[in-house]
C-alpha positions in Angstrom: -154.9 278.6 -19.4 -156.5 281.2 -16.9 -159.3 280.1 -14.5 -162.2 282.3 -15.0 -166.0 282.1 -14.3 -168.9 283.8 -14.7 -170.2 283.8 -10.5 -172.2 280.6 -11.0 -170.7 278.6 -14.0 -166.8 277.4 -14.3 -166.4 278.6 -18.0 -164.1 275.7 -19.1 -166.4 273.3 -17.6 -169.9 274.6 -16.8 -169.5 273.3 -13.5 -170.2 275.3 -10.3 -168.2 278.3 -9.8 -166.7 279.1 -6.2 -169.3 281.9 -5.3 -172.5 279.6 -6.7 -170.8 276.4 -4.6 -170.3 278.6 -1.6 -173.3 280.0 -0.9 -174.9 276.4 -2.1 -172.7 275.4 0.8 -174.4 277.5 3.2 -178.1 277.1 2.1 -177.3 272.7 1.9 -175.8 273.2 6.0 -178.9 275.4 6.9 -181.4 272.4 5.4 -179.3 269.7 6.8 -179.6 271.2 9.7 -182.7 272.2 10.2 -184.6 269.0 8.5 -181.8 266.5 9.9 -180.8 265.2 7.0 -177.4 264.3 5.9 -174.7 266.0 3.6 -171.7 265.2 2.4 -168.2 267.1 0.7 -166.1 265.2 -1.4 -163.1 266.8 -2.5 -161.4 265.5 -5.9 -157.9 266.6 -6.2 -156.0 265.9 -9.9 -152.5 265.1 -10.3 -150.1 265.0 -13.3 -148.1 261.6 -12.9 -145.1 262.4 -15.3 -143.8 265.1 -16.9 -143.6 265.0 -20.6 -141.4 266.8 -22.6 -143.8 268.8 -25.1 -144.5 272.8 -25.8 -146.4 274.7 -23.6 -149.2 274.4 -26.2 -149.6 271.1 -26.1 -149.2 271.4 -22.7 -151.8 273.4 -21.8 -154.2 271.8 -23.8 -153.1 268.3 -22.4 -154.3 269.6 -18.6 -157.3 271.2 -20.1 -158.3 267.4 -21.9 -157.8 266.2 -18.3 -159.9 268.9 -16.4 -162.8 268.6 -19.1 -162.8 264.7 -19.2 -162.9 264.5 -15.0 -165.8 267.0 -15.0 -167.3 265.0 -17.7 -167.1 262.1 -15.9 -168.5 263.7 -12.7 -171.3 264.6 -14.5 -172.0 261.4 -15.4 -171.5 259.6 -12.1 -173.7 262.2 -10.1 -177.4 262.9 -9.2 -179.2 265.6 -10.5 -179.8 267.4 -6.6 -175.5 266.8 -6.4 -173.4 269.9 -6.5 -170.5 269.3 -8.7 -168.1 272.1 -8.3 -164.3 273.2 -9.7 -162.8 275.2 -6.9 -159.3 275.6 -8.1 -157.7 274.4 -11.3 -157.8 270.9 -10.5 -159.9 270.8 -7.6 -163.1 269.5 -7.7 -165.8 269.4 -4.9 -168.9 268.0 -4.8 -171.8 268.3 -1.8 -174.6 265.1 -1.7 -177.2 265.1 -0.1 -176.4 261.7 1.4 -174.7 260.3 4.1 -170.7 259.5 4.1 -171.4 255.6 3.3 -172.8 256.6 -0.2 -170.3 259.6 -0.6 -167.5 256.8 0.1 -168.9 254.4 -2.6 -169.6 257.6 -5.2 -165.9 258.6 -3.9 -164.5 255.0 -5.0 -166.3 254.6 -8.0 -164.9 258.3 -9.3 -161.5 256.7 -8.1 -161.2 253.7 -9.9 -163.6 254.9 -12.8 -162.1 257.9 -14.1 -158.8 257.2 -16.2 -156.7 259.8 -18.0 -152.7 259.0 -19.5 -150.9 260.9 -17.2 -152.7 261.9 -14.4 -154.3 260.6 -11.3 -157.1 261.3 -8.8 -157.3 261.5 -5.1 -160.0 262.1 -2.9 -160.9 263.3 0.6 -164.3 263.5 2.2 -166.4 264.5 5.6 -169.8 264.6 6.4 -171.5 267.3 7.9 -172.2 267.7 12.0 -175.4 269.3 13.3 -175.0 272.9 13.2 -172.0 272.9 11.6 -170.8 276.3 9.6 -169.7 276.2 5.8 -166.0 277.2 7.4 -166.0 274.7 9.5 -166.8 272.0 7.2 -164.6 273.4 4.7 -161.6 272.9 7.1 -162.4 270.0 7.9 -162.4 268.7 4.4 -159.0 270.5 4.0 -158.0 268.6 6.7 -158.8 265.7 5.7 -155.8 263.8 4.0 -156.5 262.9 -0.1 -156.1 259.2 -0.8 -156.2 257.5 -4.2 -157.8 254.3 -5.8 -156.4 251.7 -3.2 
């Protein structure tokens, strides 16, 4: 399975492709910052929980099932002014226009919604500071240890 985009769309799962997310980024900060509104990055991380003993075929398509059914499911838990992005091959962010108390219930609900035979979700999240730079909230958010459905 390769990772491959077209600049704005993730072609496995029409979600935000890195450049389109990046410069997103940017242009959210500059609003936030200038209107003094809050924004919000939560980072999804998948993980396979076992290893199964099948061919590469299946195997490939088993993580693809799993990367399409989380950014189905993202979809379906976001707002239409949310920025749902795949950054990586199971790396999901998403930037709301909202302050950390909603992006922690949206982060929980993702958490214990989402469900998927062999694989698990963790999440990590920070909320923008006035002024702040797309690097320097990305760091942050890399920073930022992931944690699971408690």
């Amino acid at each position: 399975m390769t990772f491959a985009h077209d600049g704005l769309r993730d072609s496995l799962t029409h979600l935000a492709a890195p450049p389109y997310f990046y410069e997103n980024l940017r242009r959210e900060l500059a609003t936030a910052s200038r209107n003094k509104t809050r924004l919000t990055l939560i980072r999804f991380q998948l993980y396979e929980d076992e290893l199964r003993d099948v061919s590469l075929h299946e195997s490939e398509s088993h993580y693809e099932v799993a990367i399409l059914s989380f950014a189905e499911f993202l979809k379906g838990v976001t707002r239409a002014e949310d920025l749902c992005a795949r950054l990586g091959r199971f790396e999901f962010t998403l930037i709301l226009r909202a302050s950390g108390d909603i992006g922690e219930g949206l982060s929980q609900r993702v958490l214990h919604g989402w469900k998927m035979d062999f694989f698990s979700c963790k999440s990590a999240l920070v909320s923008a500071a006035l002024g702040e730079s797309s690097l320097e909230i990305l760091n942050r958010l890399d920073n930022q240890e992931l944690r699971g459905a408690p």
